[in-house]
N, C-alpha and C positions, 0 to 999 in steps of 0.2 A: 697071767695066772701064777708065774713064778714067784711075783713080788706077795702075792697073796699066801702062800703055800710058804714062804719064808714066816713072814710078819707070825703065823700061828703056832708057828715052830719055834719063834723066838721065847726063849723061857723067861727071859725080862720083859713081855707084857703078859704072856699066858701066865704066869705062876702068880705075878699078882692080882692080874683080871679073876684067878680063881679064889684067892685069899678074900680079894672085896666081896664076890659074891656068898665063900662059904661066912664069913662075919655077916652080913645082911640075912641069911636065911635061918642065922643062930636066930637074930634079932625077931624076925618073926615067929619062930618055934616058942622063944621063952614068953611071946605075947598069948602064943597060942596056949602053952601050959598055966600063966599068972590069969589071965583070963578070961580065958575058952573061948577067945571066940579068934575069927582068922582077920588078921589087919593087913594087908597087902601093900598097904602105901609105907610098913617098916619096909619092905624091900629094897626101895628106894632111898627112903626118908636118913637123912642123920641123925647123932645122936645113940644113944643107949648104947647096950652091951651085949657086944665087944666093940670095940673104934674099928671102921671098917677101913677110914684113913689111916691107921697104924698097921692094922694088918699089912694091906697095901703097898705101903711104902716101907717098910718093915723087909717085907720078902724081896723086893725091889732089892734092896740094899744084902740081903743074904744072899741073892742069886746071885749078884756084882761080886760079893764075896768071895765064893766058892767058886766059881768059875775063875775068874781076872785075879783071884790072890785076896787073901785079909789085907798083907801090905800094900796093895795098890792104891794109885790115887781114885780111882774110876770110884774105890770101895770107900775111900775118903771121905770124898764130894757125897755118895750115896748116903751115907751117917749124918753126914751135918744137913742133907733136908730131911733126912726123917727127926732128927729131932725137933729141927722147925716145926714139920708139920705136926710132932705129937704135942708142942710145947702150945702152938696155937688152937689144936683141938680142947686141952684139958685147962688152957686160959683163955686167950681173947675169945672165942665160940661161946664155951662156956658162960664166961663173963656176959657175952652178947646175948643169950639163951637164957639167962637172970634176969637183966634189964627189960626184955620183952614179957616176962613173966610179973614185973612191978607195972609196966607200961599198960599190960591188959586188964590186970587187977582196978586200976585206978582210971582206964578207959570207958570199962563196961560197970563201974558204980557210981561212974556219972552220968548214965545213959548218954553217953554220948554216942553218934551215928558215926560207925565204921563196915566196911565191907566185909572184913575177915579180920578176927585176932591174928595178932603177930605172931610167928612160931616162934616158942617156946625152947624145943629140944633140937640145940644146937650143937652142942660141944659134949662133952666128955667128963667122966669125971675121972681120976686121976688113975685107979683099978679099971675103966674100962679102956683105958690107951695101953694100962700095961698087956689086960691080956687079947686088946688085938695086935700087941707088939709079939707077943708070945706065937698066936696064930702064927703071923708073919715069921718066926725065926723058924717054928715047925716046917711049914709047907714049904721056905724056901730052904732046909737043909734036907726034907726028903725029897723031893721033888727037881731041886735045881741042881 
């Protein structure tokens, strides 16, 4: 029970666990506002705004921060994946999230027989990783 009672107390997965979720529940509220009606599966789903993977890794890296030092290396290493991951959400996703988008286009006006379009909303666009980078620098400097 100890190791459990640790792990939730740990601010390096709590603070980002809560960053992914409060960017995911933006994502469903602005669905809910643009078009009344409730989508459930943005909860989950990637894509749009705010980047729930910048958030995330974002506070990750602000929590390493402020705890272990700016100058540390722990804070180091923590930067250089989140730029990975913001750099892959707002291109290769993205990119991949376009190409699925020509792919369905040109799939479904040939009637050709598939089981499910391809998902579309993959990646990010450039304003949506900053402000779930943003998310992430908030929550992890009140919070961590």
């Amino acid at each position: 029970m100890n190791f459990i009672w640790q792990i939730l107390h740990n601010k390096s997965i709590t603070i980002p666990a809560l960053a992914w979720f409060i960017a995911q529940v933006i994502k469903v509220l602005r669905v809910m506002i643009k078009y009344r009606k409730f989508d459930h599966t943005r909860l989950f789903g990637s894509g749009g705004m705010p980047s729930s993977h910048s958030a995330f890794i974002v506070s990750l890296s602000t929590v390493v921060g402020r705890n272990l030092g700016w100058d540390s290396m722990q804070f180091g290493m923590a930067v250089a994946i989140s730029l990975i991951v913001m750099y892959d959400a707002a291109g290769v996703r993205r990119a991949a999230g376009k190409q699925a988008e020509v792919l369905n286009k040109l799939l479904f006006s040939h009637d050709m027989h598939f089981d499910a379009r391809l998902k579309e909303l993959l990646g990010h666009s450039p304003i949506e990783v900053l402000f779930g980078a943003a998310l992430g620098i908030a929550l992890g400097l009140w919070l961590g």
